[in-house]
C-alpha positions as CSV (number, residue, x, y, z in Angstrom):
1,X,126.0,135.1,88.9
2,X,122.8,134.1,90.9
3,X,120.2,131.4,88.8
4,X,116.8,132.2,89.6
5,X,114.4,129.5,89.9
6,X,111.6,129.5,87.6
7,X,108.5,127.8,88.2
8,X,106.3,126.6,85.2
9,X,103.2,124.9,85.5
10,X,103.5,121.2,83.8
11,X,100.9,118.6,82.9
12,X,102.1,115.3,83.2
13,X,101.2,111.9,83.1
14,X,102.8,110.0,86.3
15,X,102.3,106.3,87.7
16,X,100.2,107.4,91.1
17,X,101.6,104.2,92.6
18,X,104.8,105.5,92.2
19,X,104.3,108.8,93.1
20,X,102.5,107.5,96.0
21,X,105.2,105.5,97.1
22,X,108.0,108.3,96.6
23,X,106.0,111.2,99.0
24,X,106.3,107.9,101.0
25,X,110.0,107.6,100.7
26,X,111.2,111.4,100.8
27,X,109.3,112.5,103.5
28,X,106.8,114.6,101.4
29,X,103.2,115.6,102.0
30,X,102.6,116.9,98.8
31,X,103.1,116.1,95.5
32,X,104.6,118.5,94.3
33,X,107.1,118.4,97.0
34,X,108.1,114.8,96.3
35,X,108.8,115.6,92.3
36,X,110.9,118.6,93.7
37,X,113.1,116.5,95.9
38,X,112.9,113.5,93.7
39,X,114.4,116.3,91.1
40,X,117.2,117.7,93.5
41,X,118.3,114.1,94.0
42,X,119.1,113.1,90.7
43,X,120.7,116.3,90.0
44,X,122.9,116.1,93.0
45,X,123.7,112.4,92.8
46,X,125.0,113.2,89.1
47,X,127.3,116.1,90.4
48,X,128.8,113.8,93.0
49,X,129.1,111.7,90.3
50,X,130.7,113.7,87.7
51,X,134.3,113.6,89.6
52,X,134.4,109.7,90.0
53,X,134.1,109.8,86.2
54,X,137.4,111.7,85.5
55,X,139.2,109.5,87.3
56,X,138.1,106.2,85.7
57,X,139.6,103.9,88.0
58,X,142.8,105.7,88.8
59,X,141.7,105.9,92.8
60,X,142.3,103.7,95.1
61,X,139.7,103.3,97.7
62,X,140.8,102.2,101.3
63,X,138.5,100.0,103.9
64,X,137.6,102.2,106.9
65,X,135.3,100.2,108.4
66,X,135.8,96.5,108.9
């Protein structure tokens, strides 16, 4: 099953300093852009995240670079 995206219009209240500062750090030239990809990072870090928390420990991670 396919999720379609949908797009709602939002008023927010949002430090400009800090939103300045992210379109800085992502890259973005709007911002609405930076929000997005601001967005699609949290949500991807927690799904990379989700498997390292169902092992709680029981890995054992190996050097590879020295």
């Amino acid at each position: 099953m396919r999720h379609r995206a949908t797009i709602r219009h939002t008023h927010l209240q949002l430090n400009q300093a800090k939103l300045t500062r992210a379109k800085t750090v992502l890259g973005a030239k709007m911002e609405t852009d930076a929000i997005e990809r601001a967005l699609a990072l949290v949500v991807e870090e927690h799904m990379l995240d989700q498997p390292l928390k169902r092992v709680k420990g029981r890995m054992q991670l190996q050097k590879v670079f020295r």
